[in-house]
C-alpha positions in Angstrom: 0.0 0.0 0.0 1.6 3.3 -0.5 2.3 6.0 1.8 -0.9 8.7 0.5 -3.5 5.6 0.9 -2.2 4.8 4.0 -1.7 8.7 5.7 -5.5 9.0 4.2 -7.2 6.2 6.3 -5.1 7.4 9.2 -6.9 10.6 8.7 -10.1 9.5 7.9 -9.9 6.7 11.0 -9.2 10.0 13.6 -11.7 12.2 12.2 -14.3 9.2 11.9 -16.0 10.7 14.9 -16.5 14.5 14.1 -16.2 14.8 10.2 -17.3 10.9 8.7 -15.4 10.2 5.3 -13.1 13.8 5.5 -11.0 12.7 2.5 -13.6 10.7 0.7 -15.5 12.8 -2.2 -19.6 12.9 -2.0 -21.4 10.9 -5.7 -22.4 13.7 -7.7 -26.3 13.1 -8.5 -26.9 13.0 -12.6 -30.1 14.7 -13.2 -32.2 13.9 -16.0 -32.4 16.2 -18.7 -34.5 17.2 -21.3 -33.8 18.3 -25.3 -35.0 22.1 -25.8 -35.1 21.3 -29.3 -32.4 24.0 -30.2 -29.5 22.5 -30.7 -26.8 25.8 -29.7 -28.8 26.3 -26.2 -28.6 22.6 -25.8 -24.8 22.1 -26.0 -23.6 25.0 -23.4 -26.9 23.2 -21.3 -24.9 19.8 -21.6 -28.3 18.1 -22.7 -31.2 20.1 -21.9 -33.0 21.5 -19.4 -32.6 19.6 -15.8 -36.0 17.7 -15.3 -37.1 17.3 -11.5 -36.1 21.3 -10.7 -36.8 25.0 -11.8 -35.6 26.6 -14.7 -36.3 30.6 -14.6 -36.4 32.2 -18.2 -35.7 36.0 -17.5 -35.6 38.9 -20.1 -37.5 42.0 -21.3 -40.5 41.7 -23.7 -39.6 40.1 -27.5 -36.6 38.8 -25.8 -37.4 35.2 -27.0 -39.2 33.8 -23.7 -42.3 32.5 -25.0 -40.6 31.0 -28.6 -38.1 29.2 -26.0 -40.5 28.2 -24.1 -43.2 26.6 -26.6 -39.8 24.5 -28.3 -39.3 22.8 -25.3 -42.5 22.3 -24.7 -42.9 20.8 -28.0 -40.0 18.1 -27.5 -41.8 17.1 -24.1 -45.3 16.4 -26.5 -43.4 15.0 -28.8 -42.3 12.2 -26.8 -45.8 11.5 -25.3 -45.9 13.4 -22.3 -48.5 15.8 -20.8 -47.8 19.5 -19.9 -49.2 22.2 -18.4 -48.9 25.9 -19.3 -50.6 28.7 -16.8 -51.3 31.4 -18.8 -51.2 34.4 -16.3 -51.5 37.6 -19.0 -53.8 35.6 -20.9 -51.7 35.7 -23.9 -50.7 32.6 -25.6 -51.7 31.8 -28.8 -52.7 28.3 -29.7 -52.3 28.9 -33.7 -48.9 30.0 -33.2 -47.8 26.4 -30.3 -49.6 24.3 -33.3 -47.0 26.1 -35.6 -44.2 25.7 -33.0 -44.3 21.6 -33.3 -46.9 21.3 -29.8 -49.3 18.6 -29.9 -52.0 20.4 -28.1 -53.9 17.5 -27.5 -51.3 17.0 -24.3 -51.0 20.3 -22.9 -53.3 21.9 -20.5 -53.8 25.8 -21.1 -55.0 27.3 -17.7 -56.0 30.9 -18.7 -55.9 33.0 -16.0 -57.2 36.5 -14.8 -61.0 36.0 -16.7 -64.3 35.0 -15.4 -67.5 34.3 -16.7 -69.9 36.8 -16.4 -72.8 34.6 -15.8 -74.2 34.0 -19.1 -74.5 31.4 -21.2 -72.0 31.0 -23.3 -71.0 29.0 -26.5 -67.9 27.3 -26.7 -65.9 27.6 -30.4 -65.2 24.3 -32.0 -68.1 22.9 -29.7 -71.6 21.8 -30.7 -73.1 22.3 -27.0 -73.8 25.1 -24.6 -72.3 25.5 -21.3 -74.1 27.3 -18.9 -72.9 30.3 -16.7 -74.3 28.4 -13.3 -71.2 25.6 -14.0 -68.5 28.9 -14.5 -69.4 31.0 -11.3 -69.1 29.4 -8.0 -71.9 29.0 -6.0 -72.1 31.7 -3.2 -71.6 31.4 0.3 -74.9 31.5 2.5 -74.4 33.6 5.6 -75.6 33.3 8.9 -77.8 30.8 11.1 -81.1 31.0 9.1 -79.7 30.8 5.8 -78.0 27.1 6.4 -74.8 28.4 6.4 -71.9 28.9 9.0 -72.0 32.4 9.1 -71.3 35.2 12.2 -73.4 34.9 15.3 -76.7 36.8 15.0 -75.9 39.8 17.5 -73.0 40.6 15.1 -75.3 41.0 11.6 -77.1 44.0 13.4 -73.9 46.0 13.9 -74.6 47.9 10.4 -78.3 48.1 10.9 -78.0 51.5 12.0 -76.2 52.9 9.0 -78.0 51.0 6.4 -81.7 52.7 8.0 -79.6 56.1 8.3 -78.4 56.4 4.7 -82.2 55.2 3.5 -84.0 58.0 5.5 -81.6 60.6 4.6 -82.6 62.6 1.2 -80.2 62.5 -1.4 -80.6 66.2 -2.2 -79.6 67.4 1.2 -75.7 68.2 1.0 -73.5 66.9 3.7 -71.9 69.0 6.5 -69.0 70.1 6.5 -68.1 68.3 10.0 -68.8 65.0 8.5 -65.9 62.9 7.1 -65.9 62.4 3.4 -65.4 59.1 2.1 -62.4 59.6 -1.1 -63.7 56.8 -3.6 -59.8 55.8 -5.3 -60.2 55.5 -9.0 -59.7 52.3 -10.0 -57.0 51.9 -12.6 -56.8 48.9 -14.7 -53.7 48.0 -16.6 -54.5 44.4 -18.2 -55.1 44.9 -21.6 -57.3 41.9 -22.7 -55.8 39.7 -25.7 -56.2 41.1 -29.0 -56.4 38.2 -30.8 -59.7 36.8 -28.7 -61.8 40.0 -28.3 -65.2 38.6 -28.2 -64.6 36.4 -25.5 -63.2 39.0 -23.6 -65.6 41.6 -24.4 -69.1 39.7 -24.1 -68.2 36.8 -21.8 -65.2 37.7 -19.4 -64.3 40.2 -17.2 -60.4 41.1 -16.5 -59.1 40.8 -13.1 -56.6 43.0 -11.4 -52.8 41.7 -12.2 -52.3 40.4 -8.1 -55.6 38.3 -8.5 -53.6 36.9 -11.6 -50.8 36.3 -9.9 -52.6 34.6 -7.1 -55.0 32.2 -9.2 -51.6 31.1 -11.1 -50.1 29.9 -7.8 -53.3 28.3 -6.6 -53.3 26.4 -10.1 -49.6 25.4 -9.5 -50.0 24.2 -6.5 -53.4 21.8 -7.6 -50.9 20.6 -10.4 -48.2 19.8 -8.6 -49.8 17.9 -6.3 -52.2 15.7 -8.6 -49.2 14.9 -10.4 -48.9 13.2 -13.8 -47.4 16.7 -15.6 -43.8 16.2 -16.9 -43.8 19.8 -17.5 -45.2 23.0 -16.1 -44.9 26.3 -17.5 -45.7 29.6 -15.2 -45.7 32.6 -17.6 -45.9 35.5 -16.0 -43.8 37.8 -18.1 -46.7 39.9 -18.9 -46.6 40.7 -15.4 -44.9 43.8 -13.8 -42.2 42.6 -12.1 -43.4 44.9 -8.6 -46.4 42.0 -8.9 -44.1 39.0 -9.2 -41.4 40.3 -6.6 -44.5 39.8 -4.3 -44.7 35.9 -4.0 -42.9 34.6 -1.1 -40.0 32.9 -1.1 -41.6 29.9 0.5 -43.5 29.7 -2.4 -41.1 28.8 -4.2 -39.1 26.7 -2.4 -42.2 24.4 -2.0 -42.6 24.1 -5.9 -38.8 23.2 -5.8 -39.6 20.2 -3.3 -42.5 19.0 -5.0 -40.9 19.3 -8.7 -38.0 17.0 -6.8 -40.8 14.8 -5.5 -42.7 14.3 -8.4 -39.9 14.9 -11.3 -41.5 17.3 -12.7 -39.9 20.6 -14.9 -41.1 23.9 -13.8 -40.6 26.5 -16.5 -41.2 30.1 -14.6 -41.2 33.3 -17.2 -40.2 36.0 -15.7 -38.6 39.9 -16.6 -36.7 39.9 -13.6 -35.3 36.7 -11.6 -37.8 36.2 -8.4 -37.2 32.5 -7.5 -34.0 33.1 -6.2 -32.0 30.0 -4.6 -35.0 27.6 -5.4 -34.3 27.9 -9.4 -31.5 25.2 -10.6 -31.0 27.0 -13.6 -31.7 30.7 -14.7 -31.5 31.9 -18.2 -31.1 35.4 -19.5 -33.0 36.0 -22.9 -31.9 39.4 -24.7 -32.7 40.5 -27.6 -30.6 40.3 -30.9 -30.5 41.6 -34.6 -33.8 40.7 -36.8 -33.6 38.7 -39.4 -34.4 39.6 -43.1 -35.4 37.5 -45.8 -35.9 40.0 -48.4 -35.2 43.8 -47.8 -38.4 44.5 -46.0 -40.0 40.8 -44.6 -39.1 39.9 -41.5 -38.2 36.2 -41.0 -37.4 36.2 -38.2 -35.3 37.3 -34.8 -31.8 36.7 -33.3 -31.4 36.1 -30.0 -29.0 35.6 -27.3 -29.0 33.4 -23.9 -26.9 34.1 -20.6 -26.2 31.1 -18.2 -26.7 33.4 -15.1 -26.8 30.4 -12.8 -26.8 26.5 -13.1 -27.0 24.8 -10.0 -26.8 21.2 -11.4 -23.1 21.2 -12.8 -22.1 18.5 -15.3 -20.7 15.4 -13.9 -17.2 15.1 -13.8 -14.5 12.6 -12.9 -11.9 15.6 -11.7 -13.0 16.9 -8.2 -10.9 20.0 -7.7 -9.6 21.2 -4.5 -11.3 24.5 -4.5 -14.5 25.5 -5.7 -14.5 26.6 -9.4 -15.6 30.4 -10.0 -19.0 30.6 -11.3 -18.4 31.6 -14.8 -21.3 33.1 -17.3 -22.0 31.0 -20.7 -23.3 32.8 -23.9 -24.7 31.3 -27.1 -27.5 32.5 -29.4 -30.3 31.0 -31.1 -32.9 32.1 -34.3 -36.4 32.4 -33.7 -37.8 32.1 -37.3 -41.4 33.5 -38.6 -44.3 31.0 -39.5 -44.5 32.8 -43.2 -40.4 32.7 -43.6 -40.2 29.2 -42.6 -36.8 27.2 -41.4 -33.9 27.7 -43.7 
């Protein structure tokens, strides 16, 4: 035996107690990836995205999220699995995932931020009529003679008085000056409902604020991730101010990070700014690059560029430095190409 093997089980024997195996390296875990069908991203990825964690897309608008996005998606359809994409800004289009390669027969779209308005309403490419009673949920019935579990009776005459005050006083009489004004805030909407769909929108749906978005998503996210069966989930909220997103806890996240593990699923959050913080495995920086031209004035398509900002999951390796390597940023680029140019 020579002299290193033997000085490192004396070491390892007198530091059995306090520090077990000192000496001895930990297995690196392989995670599973996935293909994102482009074949640049999926070199510097070594594979893929990792399947099992969180992968954060982050970049401005037409930085390429969505395009990135709906190609990985379309590998995961491709090979016969299910997936899931919440639609927070309401603003994918299915024409344009068909285009991409997705089989939508295996992806759930969960639209968020709309709800019915109580009518009846007919669904397109659907020969029957769903009725608003199934789309609204049924209300709440308050207190002891309405069947519900509501307040105790003594509390529902609190507001007795000021309801039979503000019916016997005239509406042309003018308030006095001692009594405190109520300031009614103007309520200021900033969704913009999607273009492409404006019927729905106009006649059956009403927009919700972007927090009640926000809020829905995670509820959804959380229902999906814990019926299971979804090889891939995708969160877009990239149509979100980023004020919005920076408002979901970061326990939030680290719970979809332990059920993803758990259930080997890949989350795909779409962000502008990075909000998952630790609890992503990989983030990606989108930016925009130089258009593309087929002819002097048709656009065919979009050049963009990705930014490794962070990869947990480092590539297996038989050499186990001393020290920990620097973190060190990876670039490539990838085309984006329009449905009328076509792949060249």
């Amino acid at each position: 035996m020579s002299s290193a093997a033997t000085l490192r089980i004396q070491i390892e024997s007198a530091l059995a107690d306090r520090i077990p195996s000192a000496l001895t390296p930990a297995p690196r875990i392989i995670r599973p990836v996935c293909s994102t069908g482009i074949q640049s991203i999926d070199a510097v990825l070594k594979g893929g995205l990792p399947l099992g964690a969180i992968t954060e897309v982050v970049g401005p608008e037409c930085s390429g999220r969505t395009s990135f996005a709906l190609s990985f998606i379309a590998q995961m359809t491709q090979d016969a699995r299910v997936c899931a994409w919440i639609d927070v800004s309401d603003a994918l289009h299915p024409e344009s995932a068909a285009a991409a390669g997705v089989n939508l027969s295996r992806l759930l779209w969960v639209r968020c931020g709309v709800t019915s308005t109580g009518k009846e309403q007919r669904l397109p490419h659907n020969d029957f009529v769903l009725s608003g009673k199934y789309l609204v949920p049924r209300p709440v019935t308050k207190g002891l003679h309405g069947g519900g579990c509501g307040p105790h009776p003594l509390g529902e005459v609190k507001g007795l008085p000021d309801a039979i005050g503000g019916l016997l006083r005239p509406d042309t009489l003018a308030p006095r000056c001692a009594e405190p004004q109520r300031r009614e805030r103007s309520r200021r909407e900033t969704f913009e409902p999607n273009p492409v769909l404006p019927a729905i929108h106009d006649r059956r749906f009403v927009a919700l604020k972007p927090w009640a978005r926000v809020d829905q998503a995670l509820r959804v996210t959380d229902l999906l991730l814990q019926a299971g069966g979804f090889s891939s989930i995708v969160l877009d909220m990239g149509g979100i101010a980023p004020e919005f997103v920076s408002r979901v806890p970061l326990a939030t996240w680290f719970r979809y990070r332990a059920a993803a593990e758990r259930t080997q699923a890949s989350i795909l959050l779409l962000t502008q700014y990075a909000s998952a913080k630790s609890s992503a495995g990989l983030v990606l920086r989108m930016r925009s690059g130089n258009p593309l031209q087929a002819e002097s004035t048709v656009l065919a398509g979009v050049d963009h560029r990705v930014e490794i900002v962070r990869e947990r999951f480092a590539p297996a390796s038989n050499v186990i430095p001393l020290r920990k390597p620097p973190q060190s940023e990876s670039h490539t680029s990838w085309q984006s190409h329009a449905a009328w140019a076509g792949r060249r």
